[in-house]
N, C-alpha and C positions, 0 to 999 in steps of 0.2 A: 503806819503802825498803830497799834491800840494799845490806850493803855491799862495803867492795871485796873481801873473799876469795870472797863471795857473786856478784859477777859476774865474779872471774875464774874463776869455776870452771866458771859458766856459759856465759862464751868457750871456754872448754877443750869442754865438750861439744858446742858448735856443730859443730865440728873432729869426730867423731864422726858425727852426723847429716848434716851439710850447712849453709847459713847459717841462722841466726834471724833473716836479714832480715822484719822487718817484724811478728815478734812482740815484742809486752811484755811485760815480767817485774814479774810485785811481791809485796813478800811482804805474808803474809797474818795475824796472829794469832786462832789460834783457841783455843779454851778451856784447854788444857794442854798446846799447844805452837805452832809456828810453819810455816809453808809456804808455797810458793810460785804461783804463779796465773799462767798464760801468756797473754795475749790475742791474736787476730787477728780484726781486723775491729771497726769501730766505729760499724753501724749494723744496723739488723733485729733479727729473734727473736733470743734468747738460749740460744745452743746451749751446753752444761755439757758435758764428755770424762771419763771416770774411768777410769785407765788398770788394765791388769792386775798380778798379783803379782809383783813380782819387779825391776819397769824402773823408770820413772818418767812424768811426762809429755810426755817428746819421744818416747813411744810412737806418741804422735795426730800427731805434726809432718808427715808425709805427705800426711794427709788437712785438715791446719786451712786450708790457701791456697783447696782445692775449698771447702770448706765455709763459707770464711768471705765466699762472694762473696754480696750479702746478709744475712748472719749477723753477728752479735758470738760469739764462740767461743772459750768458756775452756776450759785445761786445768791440773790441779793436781797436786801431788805426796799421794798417800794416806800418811799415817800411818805412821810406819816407814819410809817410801821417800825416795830423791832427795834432796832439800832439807829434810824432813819426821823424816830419818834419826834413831835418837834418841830418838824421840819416847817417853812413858811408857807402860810396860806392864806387868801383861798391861794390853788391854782387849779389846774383843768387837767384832760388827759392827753392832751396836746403836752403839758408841760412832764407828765409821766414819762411820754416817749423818747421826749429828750432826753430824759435821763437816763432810759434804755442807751441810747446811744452816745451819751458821757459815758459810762458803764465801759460799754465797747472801749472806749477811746481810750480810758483810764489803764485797760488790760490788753492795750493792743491788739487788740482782734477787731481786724478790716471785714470781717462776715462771717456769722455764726447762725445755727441751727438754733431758731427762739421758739419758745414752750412756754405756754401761758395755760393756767386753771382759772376763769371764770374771770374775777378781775384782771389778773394778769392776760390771762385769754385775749380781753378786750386791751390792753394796753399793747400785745405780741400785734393787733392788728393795726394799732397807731402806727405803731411802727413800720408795718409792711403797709400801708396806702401810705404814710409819708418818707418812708426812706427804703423802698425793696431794694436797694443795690449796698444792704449792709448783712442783706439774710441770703441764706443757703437754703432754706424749708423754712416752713411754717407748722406748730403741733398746738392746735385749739383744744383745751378741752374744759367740759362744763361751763360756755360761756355763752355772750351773750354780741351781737352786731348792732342791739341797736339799745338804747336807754329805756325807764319806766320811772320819769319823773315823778311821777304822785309818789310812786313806795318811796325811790330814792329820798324824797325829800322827807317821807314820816319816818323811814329809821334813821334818820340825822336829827332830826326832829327832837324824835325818844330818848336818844342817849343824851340832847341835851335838858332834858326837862324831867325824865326818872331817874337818868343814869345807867352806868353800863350793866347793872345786876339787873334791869328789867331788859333787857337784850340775852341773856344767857340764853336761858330754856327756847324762847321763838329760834331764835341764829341757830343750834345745836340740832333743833328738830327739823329745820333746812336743812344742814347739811350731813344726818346723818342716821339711818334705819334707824328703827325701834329695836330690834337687838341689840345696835353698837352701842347704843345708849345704855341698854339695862345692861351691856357686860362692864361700860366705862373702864373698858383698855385705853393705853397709853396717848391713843391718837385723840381719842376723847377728851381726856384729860387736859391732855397739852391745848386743844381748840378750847377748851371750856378757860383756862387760864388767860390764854392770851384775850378772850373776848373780854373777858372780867378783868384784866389790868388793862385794856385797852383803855387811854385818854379819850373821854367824851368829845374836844373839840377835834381830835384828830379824826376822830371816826366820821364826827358829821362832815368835817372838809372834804373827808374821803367819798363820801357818798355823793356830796354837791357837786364833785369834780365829775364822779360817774354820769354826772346828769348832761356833761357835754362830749358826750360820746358819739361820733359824727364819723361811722365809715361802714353806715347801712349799704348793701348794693354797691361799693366802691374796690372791690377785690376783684373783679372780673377781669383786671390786664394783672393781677400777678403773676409773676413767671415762672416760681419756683417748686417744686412741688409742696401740696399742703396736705394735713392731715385733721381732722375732727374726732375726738372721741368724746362718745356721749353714754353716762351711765343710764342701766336700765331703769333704775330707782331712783332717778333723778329730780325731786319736786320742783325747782328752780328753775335749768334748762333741760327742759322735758327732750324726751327723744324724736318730737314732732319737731321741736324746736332748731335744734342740734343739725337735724338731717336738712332743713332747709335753710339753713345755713351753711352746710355745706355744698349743697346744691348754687348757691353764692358765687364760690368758690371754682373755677372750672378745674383748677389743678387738684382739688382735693379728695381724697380717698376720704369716705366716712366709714367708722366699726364702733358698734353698740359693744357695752362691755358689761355683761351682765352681773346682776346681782350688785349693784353698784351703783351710791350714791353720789349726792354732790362733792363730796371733799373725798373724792376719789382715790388721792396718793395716801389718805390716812386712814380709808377703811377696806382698799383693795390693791395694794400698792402693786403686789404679786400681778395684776392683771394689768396695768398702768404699763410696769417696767417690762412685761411680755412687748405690748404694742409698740411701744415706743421704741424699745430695741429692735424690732423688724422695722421701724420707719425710719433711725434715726442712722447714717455709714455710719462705720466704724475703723478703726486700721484693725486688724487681723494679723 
């Protein structure tokens, strides 16, 4: 249960995104710390969301109403992040995984369809090279297989020695056209906040953990079917990137999704929830 500075804070971010009508909030404990688990929808396959670095999980709030028609559709706050803030460090992405799969344990779900953006991308894969007999499919998108210790370590670096208002503008022009920028709709907005209240030491733990990301070339006995989608506009994980990557993969289907940057569910969600719903059963 949460309490009440826990959901007012979480009305305070509604007001950001739009309503949380109809999702549920609950926190969750996992082994050496606490976070929080969104749901919508309460019947079908068990769709899992891991959102990317930096937000939280009203990353996925766009896409969970599509997704959830059908679906049961959780989303959590990763380690470090949101609700999650905090949490102890260093650790690794070995230690993320586990936590994916406390997650599970906490919500009863023996195997679920997991969906990763970019960091979470890279943590759906911990997952799937160390525990594939807890997933049903695999949905990569905007990520990465293998690490890029120099960068990882100068944006850890940055936030601890300028702080997080010198990370806004770089981070934002990552992940997001020069249109989205000059319109600074909602999804803007909300990514521009959460970078700019993001805790300095949480970020760099987060990045330093990015840097033992260990499951290049290691998916080639997954069993289950997997999916890649990779934006056209993508500066970060380029479409060269993306596609050999999925090539990786032998279960995997790759689709370019045009007009589309990095932070995909917040500046094309419409085109996210299209893919994902044709990759993702449903009950009917």
């Amino acid at each position: 249960m949460m309490n009440r500075r826990d959901e007012g804070r979480h009305e305070q971010e509604g007001s950001v995104q739009g309503s949380l009508t109809g999702v549920r909030l609950r926190r969750v404990t996992l082994t050496d710390h606490e976070t929080v688990v969104a749901q919508r929808g309460d019947s079908g396959p068990a769709v899992v969301l891991i959102h990317s670095l930096g937000v939280d999980w009203r990353m996925w709030r766009p896409v969970m109403d599509r997704l959830s028609a059908g679906r049961r559709v959780f989303a959590y706050d990763i380690r470090a992040h949101g609700s999650a803030a905090g949490a102890p460090a260093p650790f690794t992405m070995a230690d993320t995984a586990r936590d994916v799969v406390g997650v599970l344990d906490a919500l009863d779900l023996e195997r679920v369809h997991l969906v990763g953006l970019s960091l979470g991308g890279a943590i759906a894969q911990v997952v799937a090279v160390s525990r594939p007999d807890r997933l049903e499919s695999l949905a990569l998108l905007a990520t990465t297989d293998r690490p890029f210790p120099d960068a990882f370590e100068a944006r850890a670096r940055l936030a601890e020695t300028d702080g997080m208002q010198a990370l806004v503008t770089p981070t934002l022009s990552r992940w997001f056209t020069p249109g989205a920028l000059a319109d600074d709709g909602w999804g803007v907005r909300y990514a521009r906040e959460c970078v700019r209240d993001f805790d300095p030491a949480d970020w760099a733990a987060v990045w330093r953990a990015y840097k033992s990301l260990d499951v290049y070339d290691r998916l080639g006995a997954f069993p289950a079917p997997a999916l890649v989608l990779a934006g056209e506009l993508d500066a970060s994980a380029t479409l060269e990137f993306q596609s050999a990557l999925a090539a990786r993969i032998p279960t995997a289907d790759f689709e370019q999704l045009p007009g589309t940057p990095h932070m995909q569910t917040l500046e094309q969600p419409e085109l996210v929830a299209d893919a994902l719903d044709r990759f993702l059963p449903a009950q009917r």
